[in-house]
Kinemage of the C-alpha trace (Angstrom):
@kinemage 1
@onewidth
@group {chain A} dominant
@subgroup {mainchain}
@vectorlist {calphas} color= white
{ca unk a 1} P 0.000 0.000 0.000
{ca unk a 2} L 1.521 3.706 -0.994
{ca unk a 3} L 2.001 6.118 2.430
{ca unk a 4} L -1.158 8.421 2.747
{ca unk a 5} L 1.245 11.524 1.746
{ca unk a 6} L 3.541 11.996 -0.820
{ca unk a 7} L 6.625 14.381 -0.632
{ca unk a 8} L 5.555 17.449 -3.276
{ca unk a 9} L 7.450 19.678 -5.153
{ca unk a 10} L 7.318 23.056 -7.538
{ca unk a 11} L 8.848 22.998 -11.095
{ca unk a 12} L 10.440 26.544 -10.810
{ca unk a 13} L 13.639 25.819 -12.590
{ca unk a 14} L 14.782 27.672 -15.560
{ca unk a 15} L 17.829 27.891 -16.771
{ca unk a 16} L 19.131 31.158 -18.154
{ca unk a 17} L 23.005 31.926 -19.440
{ca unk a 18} L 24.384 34.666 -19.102
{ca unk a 19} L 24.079 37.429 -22.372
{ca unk a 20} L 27.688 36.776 -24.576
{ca unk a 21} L 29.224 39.225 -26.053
{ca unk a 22} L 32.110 38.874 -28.707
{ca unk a 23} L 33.960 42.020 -30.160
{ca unk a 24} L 35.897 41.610 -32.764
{ca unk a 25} L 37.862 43.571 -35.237
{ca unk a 26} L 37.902 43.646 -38.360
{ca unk a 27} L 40.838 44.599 -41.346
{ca unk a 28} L 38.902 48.183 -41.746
{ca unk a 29} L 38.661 48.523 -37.969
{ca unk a 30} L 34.616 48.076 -37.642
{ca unk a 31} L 33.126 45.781 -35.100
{ca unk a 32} L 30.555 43.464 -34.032
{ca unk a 33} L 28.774 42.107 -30.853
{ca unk a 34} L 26.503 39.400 -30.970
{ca unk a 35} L 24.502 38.053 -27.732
{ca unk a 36} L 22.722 34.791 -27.286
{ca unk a 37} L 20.550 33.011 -24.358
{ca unk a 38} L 19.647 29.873 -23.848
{ca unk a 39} L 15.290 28.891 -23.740
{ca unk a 40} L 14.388 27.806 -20.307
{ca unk a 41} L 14.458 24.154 -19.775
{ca unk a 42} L 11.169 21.736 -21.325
{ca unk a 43} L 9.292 20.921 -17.881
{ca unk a 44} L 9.277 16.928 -17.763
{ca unk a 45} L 5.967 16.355 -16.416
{ca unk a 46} L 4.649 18.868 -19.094
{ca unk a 47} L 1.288 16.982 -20.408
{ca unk a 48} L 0.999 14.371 -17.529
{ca unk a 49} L -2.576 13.873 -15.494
{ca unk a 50} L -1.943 15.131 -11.853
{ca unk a 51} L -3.262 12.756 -9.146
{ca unk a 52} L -6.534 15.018 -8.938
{ca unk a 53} L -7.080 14.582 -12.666
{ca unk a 54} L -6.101 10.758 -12.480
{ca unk a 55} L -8.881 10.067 -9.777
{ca unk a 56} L -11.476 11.489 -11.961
{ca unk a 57} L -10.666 9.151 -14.316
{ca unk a 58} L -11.002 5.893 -11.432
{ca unk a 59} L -14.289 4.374 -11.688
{ca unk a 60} L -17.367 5.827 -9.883
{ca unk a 61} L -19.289 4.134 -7.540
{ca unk a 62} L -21.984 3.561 -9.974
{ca unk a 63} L -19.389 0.917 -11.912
{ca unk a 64} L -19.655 -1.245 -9.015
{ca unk a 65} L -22.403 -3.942 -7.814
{ca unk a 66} L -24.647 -3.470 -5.363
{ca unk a 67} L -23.186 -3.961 -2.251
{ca unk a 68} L -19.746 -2.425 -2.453
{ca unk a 69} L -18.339 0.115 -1.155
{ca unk a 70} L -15.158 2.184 -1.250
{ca unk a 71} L -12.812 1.597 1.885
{ca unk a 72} L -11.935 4.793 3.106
{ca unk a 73} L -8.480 3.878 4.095
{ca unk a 74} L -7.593 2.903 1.199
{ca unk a 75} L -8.714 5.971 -1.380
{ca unk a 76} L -5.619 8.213 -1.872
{ca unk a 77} L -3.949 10.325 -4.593
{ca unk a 78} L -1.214 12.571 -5.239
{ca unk a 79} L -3.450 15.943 -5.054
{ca unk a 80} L -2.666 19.006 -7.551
{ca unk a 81} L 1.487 18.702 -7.471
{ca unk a 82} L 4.195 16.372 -9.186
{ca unk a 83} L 6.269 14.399 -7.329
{ca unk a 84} L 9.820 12.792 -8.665
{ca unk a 85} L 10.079 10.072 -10.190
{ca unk a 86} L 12.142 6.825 -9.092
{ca unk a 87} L 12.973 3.727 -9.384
{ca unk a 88} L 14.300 0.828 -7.005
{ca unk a 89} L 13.902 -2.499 -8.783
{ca unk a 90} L 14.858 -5.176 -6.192
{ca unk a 91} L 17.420 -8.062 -7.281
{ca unk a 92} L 14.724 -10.523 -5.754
{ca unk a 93} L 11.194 -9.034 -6.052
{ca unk a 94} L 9.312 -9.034 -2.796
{ca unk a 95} L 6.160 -11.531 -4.272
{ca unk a 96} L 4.154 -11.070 -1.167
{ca unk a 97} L 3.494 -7.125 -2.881
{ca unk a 98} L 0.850 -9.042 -5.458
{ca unk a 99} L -1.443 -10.369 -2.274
{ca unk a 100} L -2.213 -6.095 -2.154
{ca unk a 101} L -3.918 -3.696 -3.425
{ca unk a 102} L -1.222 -1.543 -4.565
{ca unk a 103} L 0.780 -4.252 -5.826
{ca unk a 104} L 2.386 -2.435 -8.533
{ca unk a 105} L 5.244 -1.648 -6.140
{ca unk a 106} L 6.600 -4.699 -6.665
{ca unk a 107} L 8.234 -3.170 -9.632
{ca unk a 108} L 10.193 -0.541 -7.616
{ca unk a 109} L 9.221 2.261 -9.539
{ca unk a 110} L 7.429 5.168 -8.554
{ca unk a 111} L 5.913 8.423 -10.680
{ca unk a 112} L 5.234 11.559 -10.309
{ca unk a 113} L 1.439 11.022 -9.601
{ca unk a 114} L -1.002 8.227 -8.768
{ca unk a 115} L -4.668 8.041 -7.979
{ca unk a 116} L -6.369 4.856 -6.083
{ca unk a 117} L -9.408 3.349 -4.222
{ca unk a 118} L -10.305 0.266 -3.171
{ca unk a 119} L -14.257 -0.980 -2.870
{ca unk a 120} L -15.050 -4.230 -0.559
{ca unk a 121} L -18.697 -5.725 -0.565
{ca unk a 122} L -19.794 -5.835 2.825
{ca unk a 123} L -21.909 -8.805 2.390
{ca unk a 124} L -19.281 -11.279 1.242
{ca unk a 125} L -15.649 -9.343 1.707
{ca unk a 126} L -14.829 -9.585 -1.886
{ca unk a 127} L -12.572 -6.564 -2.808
{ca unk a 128} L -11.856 -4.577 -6.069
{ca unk a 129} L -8.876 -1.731 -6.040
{ca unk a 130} L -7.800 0.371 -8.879
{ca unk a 131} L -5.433 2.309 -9.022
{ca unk a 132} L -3.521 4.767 -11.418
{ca unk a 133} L 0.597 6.091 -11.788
{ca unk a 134} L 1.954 8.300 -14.265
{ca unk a 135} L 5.306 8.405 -15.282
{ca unk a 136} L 7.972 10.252 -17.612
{ca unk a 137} L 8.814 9.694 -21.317
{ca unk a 138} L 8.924 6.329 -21.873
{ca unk a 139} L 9.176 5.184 -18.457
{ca unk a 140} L 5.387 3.593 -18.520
{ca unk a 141} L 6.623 0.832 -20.838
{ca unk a 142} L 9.430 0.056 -18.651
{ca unk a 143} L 7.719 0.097 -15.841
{ca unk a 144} L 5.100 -3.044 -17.620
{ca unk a 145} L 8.625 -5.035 -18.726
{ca unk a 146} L 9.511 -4.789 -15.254
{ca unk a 147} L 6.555 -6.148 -14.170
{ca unk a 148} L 6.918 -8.889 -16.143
{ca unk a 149} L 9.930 -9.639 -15.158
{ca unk a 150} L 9.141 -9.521 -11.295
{ca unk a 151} L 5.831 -11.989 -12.205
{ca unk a 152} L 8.562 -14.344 -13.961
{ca unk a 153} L 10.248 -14.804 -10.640
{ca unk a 154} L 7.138 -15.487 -8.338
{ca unk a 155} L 5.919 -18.691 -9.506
{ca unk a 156} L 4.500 -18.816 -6.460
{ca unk a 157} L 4.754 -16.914 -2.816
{ca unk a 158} L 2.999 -17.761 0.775
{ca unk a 159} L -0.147 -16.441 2.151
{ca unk a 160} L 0.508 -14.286 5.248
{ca unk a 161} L -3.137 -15.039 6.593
{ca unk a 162} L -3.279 -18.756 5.540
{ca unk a 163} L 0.149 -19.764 5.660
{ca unk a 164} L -0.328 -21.521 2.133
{ca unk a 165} L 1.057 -21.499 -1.420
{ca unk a 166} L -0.216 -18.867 -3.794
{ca unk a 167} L 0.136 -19.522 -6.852
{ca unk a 168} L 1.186 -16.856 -9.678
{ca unk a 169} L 0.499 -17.294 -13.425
{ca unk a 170} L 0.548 -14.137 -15.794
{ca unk a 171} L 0.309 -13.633 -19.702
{ca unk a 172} L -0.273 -10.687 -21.998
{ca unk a 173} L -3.533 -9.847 -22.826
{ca unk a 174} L -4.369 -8.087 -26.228
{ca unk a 175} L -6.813 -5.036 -26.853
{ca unk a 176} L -6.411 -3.400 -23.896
{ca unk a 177} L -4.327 -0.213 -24.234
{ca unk a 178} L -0.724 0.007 -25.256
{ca unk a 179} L 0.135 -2.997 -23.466
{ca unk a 180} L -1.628 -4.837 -20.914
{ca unk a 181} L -0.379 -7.921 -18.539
{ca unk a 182} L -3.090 -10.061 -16.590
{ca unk a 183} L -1.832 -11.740 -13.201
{ca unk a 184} L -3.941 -14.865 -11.856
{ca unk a 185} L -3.548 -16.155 -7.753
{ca unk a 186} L -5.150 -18.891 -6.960
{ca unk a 187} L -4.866 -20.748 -3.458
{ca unk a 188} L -6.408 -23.982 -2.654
{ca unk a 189} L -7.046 -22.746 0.646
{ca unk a 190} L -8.884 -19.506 -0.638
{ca unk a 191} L -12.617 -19.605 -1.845
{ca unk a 192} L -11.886 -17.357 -4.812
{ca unk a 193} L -8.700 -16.403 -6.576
{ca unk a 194} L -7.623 -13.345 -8.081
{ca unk a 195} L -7.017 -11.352 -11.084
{ca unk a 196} L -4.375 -8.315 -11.379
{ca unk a 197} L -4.531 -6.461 -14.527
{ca unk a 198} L -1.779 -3.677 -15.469
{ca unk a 199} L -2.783 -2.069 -18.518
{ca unk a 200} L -0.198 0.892 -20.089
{ca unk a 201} L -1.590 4.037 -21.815
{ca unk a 202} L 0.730 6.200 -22.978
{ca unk a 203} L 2.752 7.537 -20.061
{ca unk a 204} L -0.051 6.120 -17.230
{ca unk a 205} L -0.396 2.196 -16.279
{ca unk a 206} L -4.000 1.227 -14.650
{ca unk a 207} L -3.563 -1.163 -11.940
{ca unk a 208} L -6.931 -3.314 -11.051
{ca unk a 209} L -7.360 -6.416 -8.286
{ca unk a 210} L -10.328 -8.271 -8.379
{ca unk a 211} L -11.898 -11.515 -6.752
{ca unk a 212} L -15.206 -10.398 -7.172
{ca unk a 213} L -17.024 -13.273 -9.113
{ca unk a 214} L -16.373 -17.586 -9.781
{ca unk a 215} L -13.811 -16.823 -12.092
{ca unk a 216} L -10.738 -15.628 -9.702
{ca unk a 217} L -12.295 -12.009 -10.017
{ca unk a 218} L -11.212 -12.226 -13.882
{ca unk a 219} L -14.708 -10.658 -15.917
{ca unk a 220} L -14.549 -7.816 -13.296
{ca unk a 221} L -11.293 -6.980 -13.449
{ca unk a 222} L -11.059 -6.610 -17.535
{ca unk a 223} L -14.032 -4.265 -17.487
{ca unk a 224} L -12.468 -2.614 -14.871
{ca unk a 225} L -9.574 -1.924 -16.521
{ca unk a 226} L -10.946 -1.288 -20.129
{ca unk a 227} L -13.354 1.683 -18.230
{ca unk a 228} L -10.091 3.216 -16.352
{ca unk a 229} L -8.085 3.192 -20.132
{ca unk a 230} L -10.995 4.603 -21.989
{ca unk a 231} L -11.212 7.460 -19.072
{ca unk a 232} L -8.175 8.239 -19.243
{ca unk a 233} L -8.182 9.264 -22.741
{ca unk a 234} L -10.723 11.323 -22.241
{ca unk a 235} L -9.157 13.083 -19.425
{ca unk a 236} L -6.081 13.621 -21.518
{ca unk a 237} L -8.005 15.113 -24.113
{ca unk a 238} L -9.695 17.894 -21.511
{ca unk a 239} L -6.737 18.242 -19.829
């Protein structure tokens, strides 16, 4: 799970040389100056969603069944300012990170903005999370072949609550935004499994958990995801 807060910063830089001047003489004795000054630096997060403008693009409570609810503890986001950009990638990944809700961490990388809720149905515990992150440049694409990579080495992990083998199975999954990677858990001693879905869209990757439903939460979690991706392209385009 992220920390409630998020240190915050202000793009204020701008670089600015100082004004050049060359004299020079010629054969008839006349001169010439010329100046020149550099253009401030390109801000980096220039066209990404802030977290405010990433949570508008989470699904309302209206997307989900009767019964559900959003947890209040876990509904966060990044607010109105950037923060920077890292990344951490473990030489082991930590494959307990998948049994959460933000389990995208188990990448190592974080952006400069995120948005996230989680809904639970109070009649039969089942939970749904979503969650948003927004990176750099190219980062977003990284951050998916990371994933992959991290899912290669958990075949399996154990259950903090049951003390049993999860097992972790993932494959690409076509039509969903730039790139998209579904996760299965299942546990013999669980009642339901789960499905993890990271989808990439341009410089954001949608993060959904589900074990809402007989199949391991799978049906919920692709419609989930395919209603974040097709938000966020409309929030880019109002942004």
């Amino acid at each position: 799970m992220r920390h409630p807060s998020r240190a915050a910063r202000t793009l204020l830089a701008a670089a600015v040389l100082p004004l050049a001047l060359t004299a020079c003489s010629s054969a008839t004795g006349t001169s010439s100056s010329s100046a020149t000054a550099s253009k401030p630096s390109k801000d980096p997060d220039a066209g990404l969603l802030t977290g405010a403008q990433l949570k508008k693009a989470l699904a309302p409570a209206s997307f989900f069944a009767s019964g559900f609810a959003v947890d209040p503890k876990g509904e966060r986001d990044s607010g109105t300012t950037y923060t920077e950009q890292s990344a951490a990638p473990a030489a082991k990944p930590d494959c307990t990170l998948l049994g959460g809700t933000s389990w995208i961490a188990i990448t190592g990388d974080s952006g400069v903005s995120f948005a996230q809720n989680d809904y639970v149905s109070k009649d039969t515990s089942e939970d749904i999370a979503q969650e948003i992150d927004t990176f750099r440049g190219t980062t977003a694409a990284k951050v998916m072949a990371g994933l992959k990579k991290a899912v290669a080495a958990c075949a399996s992990y154990t259950d903090s609550d049951t003390h049993t083998k999860v097992k972790v199975t993932g494959a690409d999954t076509t039509g969903l935004g730039d790139a998209a990677y579904t996760i299965t858990l299942t546990d013999s001693a669980w009642q339901n499994g789960s499905t993890l879905i990271a989808a990439q869209s341009g410089t954001d990757v949608v993060t959904v958990m589900s074990t809402d439903g007989h199949d391991n939460g799978a049906a919920t979690a692709k419609k989930l995801a395919t209603r974040i991706v097709t938000s966020l392209k409309d929030e880019h385009a109002h942004a």
